[in-house]
N, C-alpha and C positions, 0 to 999 in steps of 0.2 A: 385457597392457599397454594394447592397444586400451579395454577398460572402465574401467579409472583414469583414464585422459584424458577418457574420455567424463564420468566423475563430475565430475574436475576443472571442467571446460567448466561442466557445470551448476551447480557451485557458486560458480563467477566469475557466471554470468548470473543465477545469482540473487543475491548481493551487488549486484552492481549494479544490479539491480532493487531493492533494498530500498535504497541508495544515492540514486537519482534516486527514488523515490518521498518519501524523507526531503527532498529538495532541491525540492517542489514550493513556488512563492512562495501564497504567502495573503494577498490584502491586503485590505481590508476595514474598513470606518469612516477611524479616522484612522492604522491600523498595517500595516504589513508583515512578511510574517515569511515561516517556510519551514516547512513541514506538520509535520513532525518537532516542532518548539518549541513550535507550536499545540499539540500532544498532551498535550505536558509541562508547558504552561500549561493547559489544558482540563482535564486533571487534576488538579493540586493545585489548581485554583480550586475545582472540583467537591468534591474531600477537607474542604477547608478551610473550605466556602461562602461563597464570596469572589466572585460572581458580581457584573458590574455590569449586563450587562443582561437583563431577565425569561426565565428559561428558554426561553419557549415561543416567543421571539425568534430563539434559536440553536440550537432542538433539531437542524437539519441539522447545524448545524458540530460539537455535540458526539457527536453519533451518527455521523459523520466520522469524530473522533476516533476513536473506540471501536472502530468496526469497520478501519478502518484498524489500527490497535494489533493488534486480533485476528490480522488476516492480516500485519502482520511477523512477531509472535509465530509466528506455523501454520510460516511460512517458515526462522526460527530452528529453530523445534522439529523442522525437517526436517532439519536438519543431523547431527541425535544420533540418529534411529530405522534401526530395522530398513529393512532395504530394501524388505520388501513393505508397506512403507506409506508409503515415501519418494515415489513416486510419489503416492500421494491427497493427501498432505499438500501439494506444491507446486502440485500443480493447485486445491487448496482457497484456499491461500494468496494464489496469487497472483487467485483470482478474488472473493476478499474485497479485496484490497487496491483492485481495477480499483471492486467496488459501496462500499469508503469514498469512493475520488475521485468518483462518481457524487455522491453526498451532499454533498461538499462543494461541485459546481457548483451543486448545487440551491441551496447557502446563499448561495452567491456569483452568482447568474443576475443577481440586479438591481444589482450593485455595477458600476461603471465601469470598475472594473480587472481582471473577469475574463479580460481578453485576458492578462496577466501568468500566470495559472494554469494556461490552458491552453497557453500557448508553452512554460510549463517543464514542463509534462505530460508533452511529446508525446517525450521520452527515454525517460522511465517506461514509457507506453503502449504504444511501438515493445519495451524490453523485456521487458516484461510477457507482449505477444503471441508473442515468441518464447518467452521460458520457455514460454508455455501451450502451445503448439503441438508444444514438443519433447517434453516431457513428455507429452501427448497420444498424438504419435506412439510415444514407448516405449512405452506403454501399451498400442499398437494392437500393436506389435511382441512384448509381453510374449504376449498374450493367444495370439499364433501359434503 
């Protein structure tokens, strides 16, 4: 019973991880928005070539995008695999998702409103560190 609960726990903490990472604000030029929406705009703009400003303008925010994208996915795909690799996969996941939000302060360093980004981060970040940590520690645990 005790390992169900424990699975449970880690499946609540990482939804909500993937959660507050979807809920990060993005503002930037004349728009606002929340990280999740940038992906799904960033994307079919990308598909489409629908770009308004020069690539090499917003290579951080799309590379953002991407690697962000990567590590929800990693963190989904954790949900379906075998257990001895449930562990790699969240610890991969969540530490792609922490190097997308890297990328996107880079993009956003000189915008006005990065204080917005990082105040709704700091949910994300708080749970991010715990998923890495718990999972870390199983890890340490496993290896005994």
């Amino acid at each position: 019973m005790l390992k169900k609960d424990h699975m449970y726990t880690h499946k609540k903490l990482i939804i909500w991880t993937l959660i507050t990472n979807f809920l990060i604000i993005v503002a930037g030029g004349h728009g606002i928005g929340v990280l999740g929406l940038m992906e799904a705009y960033i994307f079919s703009s990308l598909f489409n070539q629908n770009i308004s400003k020069p690539i090499i303008e917003i290579w951080p925010l799309i590379l953002s995008a991407v690697i962000t994208f990567l590590g929800q996915l990693t963190l989904l795909i954790s949900f379906f695999t075998k257990p001895t690799l449930l562990l790699n996969l969240k610890i991969i996941g969540v530490l792609v998702l922490i190097t997308g939000y890297i990328f996107l302060l880079i993009y956003l360093w000189t915008e006005p409103t990065i204080g917005a980004s990082i105040i709704t981060a700091i949910p994300f970040l708080i749970l991010a560190s715990i998923t890495l940590f718990k999972n870390l520690k199983s890890k340490k645990v496993e290896r005994v």
